[in-house]
GUGUKOL-382606 format. One record per residue (C-alpha): residue in three letters; x, y, z. Coordinates in nm, 4 decimals, always signed. Last residue first. Layout:
@residu ala&px X&py Y&pz Z
...
***
This chain:
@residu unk&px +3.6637&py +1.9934&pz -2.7292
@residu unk&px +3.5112&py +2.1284&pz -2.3791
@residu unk&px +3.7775&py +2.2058&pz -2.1593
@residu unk&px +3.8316&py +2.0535&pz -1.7791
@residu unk&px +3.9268&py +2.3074&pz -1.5295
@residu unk&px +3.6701&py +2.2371&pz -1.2884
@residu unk&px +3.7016&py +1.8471&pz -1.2727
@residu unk&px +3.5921&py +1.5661&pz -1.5769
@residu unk&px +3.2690&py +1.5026&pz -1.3934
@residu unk&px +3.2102&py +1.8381&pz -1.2936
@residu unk&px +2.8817&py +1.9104&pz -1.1256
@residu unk&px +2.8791&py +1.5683&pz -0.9632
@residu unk&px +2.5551&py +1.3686&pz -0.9266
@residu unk&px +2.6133&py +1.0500&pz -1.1077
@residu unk&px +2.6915&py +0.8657&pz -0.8142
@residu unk&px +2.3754&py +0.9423&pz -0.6611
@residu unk&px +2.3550&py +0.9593&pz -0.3081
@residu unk&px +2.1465&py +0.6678&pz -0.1459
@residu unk&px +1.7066&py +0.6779&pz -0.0758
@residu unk&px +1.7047&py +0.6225&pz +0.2566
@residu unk&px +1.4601&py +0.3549&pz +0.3316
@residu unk&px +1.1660&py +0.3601&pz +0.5959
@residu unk&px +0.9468&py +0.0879&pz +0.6722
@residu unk&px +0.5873&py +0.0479&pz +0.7772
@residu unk&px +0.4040&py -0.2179&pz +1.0097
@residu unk&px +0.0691&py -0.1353&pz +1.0881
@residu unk&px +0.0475&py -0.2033&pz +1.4507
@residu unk&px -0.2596&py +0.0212&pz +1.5581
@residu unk&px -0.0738&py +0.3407&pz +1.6362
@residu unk&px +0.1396&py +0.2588&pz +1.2928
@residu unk&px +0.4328&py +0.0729&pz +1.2871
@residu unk&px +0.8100&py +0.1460&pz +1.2818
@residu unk&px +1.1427&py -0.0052&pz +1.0852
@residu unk&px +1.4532&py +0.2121&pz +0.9705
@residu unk&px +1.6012&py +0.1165&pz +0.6779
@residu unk&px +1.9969&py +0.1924&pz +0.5663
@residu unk&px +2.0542&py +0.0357&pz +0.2258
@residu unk&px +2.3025&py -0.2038&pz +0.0984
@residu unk&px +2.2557&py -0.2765&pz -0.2689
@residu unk&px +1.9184&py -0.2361&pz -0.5257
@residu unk&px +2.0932&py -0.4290&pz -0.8278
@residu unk&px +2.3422&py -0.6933&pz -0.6354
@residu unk&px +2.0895&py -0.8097&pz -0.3389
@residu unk&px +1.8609&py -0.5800&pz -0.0905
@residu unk&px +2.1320&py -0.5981&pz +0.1754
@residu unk&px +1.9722&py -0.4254&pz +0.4995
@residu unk&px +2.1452&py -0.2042&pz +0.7553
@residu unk&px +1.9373&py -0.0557&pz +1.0775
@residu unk&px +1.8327&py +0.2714&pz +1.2257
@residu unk&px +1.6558&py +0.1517&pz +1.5327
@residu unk&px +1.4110&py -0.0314&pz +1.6610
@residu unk&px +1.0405&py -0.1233&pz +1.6010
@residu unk&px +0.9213&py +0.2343&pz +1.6449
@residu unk&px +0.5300&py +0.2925&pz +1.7039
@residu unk&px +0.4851&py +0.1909&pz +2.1031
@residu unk&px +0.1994&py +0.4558&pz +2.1363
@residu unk&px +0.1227&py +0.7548&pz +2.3425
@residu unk&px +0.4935&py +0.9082&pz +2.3444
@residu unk&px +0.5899&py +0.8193&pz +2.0379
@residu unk&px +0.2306&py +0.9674&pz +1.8805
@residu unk&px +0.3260&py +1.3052&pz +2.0561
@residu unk&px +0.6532&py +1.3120&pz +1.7999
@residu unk&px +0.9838&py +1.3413&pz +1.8893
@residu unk&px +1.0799&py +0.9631&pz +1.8672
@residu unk&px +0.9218&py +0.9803&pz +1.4791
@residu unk&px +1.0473&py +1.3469&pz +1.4230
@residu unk&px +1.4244&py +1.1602&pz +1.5164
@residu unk&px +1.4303&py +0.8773&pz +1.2578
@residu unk&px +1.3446&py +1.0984&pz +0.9513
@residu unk&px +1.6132&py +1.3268&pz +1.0638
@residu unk&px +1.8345&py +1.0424&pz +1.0668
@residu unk&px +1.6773&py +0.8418&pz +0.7392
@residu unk&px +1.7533&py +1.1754&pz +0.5320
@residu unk&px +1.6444&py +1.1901&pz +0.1857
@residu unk&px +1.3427&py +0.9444&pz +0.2162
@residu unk&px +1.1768&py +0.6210&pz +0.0553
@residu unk&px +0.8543&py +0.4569&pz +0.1880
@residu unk&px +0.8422&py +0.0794&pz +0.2379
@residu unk&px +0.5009&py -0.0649&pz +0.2937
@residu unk&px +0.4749&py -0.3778&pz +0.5535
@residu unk&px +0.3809&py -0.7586&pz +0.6103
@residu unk&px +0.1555&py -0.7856&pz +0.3005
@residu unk&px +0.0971&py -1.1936&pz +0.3319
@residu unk&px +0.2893&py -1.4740&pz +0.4920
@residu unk&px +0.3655&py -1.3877&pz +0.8427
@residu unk&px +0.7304&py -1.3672&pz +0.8617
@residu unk&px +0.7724&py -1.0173&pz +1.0093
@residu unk&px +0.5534&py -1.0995&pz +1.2989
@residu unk&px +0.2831&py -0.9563&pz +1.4837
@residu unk&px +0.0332&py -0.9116&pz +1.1410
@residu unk&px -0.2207&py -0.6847&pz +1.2196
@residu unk&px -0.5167&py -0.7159&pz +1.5054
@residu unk&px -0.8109&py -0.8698&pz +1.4152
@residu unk&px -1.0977&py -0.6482&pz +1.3617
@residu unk&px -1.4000&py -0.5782&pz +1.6336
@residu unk&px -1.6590&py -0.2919&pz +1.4760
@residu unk&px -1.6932&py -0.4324&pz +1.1587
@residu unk&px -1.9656&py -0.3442&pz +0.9545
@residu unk&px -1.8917&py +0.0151&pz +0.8331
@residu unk&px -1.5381&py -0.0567&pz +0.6893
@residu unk&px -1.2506&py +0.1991&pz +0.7635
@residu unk&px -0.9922&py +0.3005&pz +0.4802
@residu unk&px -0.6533&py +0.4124&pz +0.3968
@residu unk&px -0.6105&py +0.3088&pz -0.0329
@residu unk&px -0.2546&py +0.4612&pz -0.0361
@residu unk&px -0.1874&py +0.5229&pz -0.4072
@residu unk&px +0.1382&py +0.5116&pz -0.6370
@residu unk&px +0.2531&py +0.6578&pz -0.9079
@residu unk&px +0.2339&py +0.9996&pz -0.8172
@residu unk&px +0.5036&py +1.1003&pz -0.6262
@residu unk&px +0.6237&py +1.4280&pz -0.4745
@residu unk&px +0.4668&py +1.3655&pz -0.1563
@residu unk&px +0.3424&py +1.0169&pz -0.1291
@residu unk&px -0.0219&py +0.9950&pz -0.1962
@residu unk&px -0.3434&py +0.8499&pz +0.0274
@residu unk&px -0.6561&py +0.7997&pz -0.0817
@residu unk&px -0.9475&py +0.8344&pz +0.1729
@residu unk&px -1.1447&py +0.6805&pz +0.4865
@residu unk&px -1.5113&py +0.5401&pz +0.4694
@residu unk&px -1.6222&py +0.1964&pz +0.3700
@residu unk&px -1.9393&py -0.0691&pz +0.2853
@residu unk&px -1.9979&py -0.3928&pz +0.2419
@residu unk&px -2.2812&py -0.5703&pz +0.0917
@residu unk&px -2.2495&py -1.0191&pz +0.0535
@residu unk&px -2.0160&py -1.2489&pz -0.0723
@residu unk&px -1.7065&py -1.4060&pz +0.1474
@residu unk&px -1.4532&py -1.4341&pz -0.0593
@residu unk&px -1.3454&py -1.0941&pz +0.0081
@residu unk&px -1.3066&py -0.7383&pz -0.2073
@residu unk&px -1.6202&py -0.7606&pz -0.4433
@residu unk&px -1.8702&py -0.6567&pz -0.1403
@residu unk&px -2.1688&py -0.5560&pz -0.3087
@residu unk&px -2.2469&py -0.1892&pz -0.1888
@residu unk&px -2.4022&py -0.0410&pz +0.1446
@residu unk&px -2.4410&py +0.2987&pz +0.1895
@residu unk&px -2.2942&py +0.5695&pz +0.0070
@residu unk&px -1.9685&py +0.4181&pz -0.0159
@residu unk&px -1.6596&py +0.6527&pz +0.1031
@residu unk&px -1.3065&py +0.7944&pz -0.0366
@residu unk&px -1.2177&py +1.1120&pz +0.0762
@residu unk&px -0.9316&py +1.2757&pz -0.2051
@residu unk&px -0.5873&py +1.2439&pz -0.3059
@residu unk&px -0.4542&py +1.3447&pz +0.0863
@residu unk&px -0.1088&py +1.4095&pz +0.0387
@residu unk&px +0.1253&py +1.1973&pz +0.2831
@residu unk&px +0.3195&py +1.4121&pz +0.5588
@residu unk&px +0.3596&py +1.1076&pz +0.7783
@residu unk&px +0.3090&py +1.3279&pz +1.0841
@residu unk&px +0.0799&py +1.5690&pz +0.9904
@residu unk&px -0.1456&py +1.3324&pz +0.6886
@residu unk&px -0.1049&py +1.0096&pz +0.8480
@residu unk&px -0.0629&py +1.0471&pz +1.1948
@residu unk&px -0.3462&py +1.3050&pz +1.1864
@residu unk&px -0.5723&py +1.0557&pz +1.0263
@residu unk&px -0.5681&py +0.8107&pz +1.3313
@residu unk&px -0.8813&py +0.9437&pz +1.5179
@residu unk&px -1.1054&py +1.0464&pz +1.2063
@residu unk&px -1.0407&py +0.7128&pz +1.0702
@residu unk&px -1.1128&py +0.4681&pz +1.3560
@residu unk&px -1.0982&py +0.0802&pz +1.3124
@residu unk&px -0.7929&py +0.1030&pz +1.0123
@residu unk&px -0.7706&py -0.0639&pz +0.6856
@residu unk&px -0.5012&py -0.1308&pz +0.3846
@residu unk&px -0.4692&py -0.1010&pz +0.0504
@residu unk&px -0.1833&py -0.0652&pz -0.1400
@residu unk&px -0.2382&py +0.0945&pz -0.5202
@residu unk&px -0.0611&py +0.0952&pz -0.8647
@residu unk&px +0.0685&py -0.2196&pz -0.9191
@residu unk&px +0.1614&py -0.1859&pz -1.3062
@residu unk&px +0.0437&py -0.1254&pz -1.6103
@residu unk&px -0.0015&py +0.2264&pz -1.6855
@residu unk&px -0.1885&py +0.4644&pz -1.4994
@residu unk&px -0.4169&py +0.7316&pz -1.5886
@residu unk&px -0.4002&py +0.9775&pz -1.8949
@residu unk&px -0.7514&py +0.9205&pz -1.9926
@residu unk&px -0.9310&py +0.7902&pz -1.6740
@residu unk&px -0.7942&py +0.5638&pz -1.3921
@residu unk&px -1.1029&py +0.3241&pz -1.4250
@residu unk&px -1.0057&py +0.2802&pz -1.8070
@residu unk&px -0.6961&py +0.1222&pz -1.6911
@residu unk&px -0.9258&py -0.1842&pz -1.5286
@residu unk&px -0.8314&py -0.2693&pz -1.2003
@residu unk&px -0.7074&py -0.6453&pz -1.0769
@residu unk&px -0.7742&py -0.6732&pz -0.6855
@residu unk&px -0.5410&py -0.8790&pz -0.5241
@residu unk&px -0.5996&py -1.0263&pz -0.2144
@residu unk&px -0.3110&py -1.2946&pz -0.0649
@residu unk&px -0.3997&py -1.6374&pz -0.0409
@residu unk&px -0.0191&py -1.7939&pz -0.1309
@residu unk&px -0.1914&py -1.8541&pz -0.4551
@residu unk&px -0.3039&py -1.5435&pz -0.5336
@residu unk&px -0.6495&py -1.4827&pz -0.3904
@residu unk&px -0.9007&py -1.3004&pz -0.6352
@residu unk&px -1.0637&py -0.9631&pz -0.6642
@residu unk&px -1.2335&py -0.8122&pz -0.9935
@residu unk&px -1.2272&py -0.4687&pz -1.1167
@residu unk&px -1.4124&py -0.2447&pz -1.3491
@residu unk&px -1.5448&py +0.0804&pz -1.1986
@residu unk&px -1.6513&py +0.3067&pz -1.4909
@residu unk&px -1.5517&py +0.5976&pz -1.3034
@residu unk&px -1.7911&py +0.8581&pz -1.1763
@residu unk&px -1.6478&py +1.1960&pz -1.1726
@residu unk&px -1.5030&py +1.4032&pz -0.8452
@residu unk&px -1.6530&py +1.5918&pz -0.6038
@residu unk&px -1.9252&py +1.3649&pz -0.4484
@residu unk&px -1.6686&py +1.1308&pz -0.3279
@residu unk&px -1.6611&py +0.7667&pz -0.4057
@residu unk&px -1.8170&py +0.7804&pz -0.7589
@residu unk&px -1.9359&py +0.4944&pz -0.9100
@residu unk&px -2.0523&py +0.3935&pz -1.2853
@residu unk&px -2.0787&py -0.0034&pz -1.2686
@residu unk&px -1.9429&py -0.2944&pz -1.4610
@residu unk&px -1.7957&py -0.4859&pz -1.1593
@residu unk&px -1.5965&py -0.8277&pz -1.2950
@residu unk&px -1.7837&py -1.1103&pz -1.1585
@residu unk&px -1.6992&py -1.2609&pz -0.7698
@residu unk&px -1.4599&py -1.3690&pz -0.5346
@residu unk&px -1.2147&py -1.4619&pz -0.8619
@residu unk&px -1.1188&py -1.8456&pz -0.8735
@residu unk&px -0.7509&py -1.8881&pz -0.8837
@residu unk&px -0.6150&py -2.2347&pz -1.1035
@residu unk&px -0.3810&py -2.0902&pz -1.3755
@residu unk&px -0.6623&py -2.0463&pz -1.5931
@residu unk&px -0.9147&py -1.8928&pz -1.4038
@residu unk&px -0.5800&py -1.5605&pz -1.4011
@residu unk&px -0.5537&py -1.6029&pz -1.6865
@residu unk&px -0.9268&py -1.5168&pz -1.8127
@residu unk&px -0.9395&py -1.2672&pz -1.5858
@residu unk&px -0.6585&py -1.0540&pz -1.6787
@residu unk&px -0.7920&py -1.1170&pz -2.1042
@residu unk&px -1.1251&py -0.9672&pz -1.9044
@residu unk&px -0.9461&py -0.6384&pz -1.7613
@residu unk&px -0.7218&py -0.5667&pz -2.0340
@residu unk&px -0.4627&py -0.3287&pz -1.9837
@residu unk&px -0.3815&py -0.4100&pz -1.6162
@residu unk&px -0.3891&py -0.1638&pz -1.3217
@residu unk&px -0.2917&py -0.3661&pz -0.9930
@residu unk&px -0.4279&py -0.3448&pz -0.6829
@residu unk&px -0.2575&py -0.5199&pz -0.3347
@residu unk&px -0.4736&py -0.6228&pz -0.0856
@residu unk&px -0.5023&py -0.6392&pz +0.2795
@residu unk&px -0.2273&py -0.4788&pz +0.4824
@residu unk&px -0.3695&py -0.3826&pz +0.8308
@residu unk&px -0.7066&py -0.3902&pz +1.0643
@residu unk&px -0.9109&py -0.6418&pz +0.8846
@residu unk&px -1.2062&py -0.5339&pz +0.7099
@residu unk&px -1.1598&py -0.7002&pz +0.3601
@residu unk&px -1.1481&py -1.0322&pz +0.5513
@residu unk&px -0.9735&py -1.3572&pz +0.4984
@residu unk&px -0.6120&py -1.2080&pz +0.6411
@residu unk&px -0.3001&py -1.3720&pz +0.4866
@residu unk&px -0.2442&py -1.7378&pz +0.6299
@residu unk&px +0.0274&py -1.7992&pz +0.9133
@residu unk&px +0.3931&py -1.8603&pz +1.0131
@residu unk&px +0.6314&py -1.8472&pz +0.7364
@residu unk&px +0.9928&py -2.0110&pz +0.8466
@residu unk&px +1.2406&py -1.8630&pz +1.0333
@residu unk&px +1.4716&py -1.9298&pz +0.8838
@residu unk&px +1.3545&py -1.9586&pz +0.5001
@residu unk&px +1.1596&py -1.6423&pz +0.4898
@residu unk&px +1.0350&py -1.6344&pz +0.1048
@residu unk&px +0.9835&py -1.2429&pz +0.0115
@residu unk&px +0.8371&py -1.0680&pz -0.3089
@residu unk&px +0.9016&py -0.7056&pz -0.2607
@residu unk&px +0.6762&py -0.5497&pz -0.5178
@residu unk&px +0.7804&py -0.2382&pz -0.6719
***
């Protein structure tokens, strides 16, 4: 899901990043039934797409099959990135409608995959990388772009993607978001079993000790009447790339015997 926030105290601070290549959150992508009836709504509530809709076969690691990559990028009106994806890019049996992949960028893949794949524990889909330079559909501002890095999954679930990469041309990125409020993709929440034991490989781990990755501690947030009161714990990335943690509650449901052991059928 997307968690679609308004801070009213404090207020937002900020605009959302205006480069493909910055160091953080960038874009959301959503896989949409109909690529051009997308487009066509999109122009007519008042965004302007960065660019025409790709029509091109690509393949972003030489072991899998070239998609027919259709996708266009536009701001939404807040001037957050959202690239719009084609279903036939997923392939029969792909995707349904829905927001499928979060993308977001790093200055040094081979140095902060570990914390990622070991630490993390998220599946790695596959290498993602451009041979070369390609036309940069991802940011207003035009020209050839190129990346390296690889697709992310969450262990056990397949419905969404973590598009993790690093982009050739820029060397010096901003730094992520600093505060909660910032308009744009602040953070990604990932759901676990057990927030304590979650909480505790985090402070054990070599990447607590070299980095200032936890935020604080095991906290309490009210997500409103139809997700409740869940625990959360907050930490960020070795570069600042703010993540959350949310324990996923016992299920109410969950009893062997509803009606008690000695209950009778009939």
């Amino acid at each position: 899901m997307i968690h679609l926030v308004q801070w009213e105290n404090p207020t937002p601070v900020g605009t959302p990043y205006r480069s493909q290549a910055n160091v953080g959150w960038y874009r959301i992508c959503p896989i949409v039934e109909d690529i051009e009836a997308t487009r066509a709504v999109v122009i007519a509530q008042g965004s302007k797409p960065f660019a025409p809709t790709t029509r091109a076969r690509v393949c972003f690691h030489p072991g899998t099959r070239e998609i027919d990559y259709r996708v266009f990028t536009v701001h939404d009106p807040d001037g957050v990135a959202v690239e719009f994806v084609d279903k036939l890019v997923m392939g029969p049996g792909g995707f349904t409608q829905g927001p499928a992949t979060v993308a977001h960028n790093t200055a040094n893949v081979e140095k902060y995959f570990p914390f990622y794949h070991e630490l993390l524990g998220l599946d790695i889909l596959q290498g993602a990388q451009t041979q070369g330079k390609v036309p940069n559909v991802y940011a207003p501002g035009g020209g050839e772009s190129g990346f390296t890095g690889a697709f992310f999954g969450v262990r056990g679930n397949g419905l969404v993607i973590f598009d993790w990469l690093q982009w050739l041309e820029s060397p010096d990125l901003p730094s992520p978001y600093a505060e909660p409020n910032h308009v744009g993709i602040v953070r990604c929440a990932i759901e676990v079993d057990d927030l304590d034991a979650a909480h505790e490989i985090l402070k054990r781990s070599t990447w607590a000790q070299q980095y200032p990755i936890l935020m604080g501690g095991i906290e309490q947030w009210d997500f409103g009447p139809q997700w409740g009161t869940r625990r959360i714990l907050n930490f960020k990335d070795p570069e600042g790339v703010a993540f959350q943690l949310v324990e996923q509650p016992g299920s109410r449901l969950g009893v062997l015997h509803p009606y008690g052991r000695g209950a009778q059928f009939g």
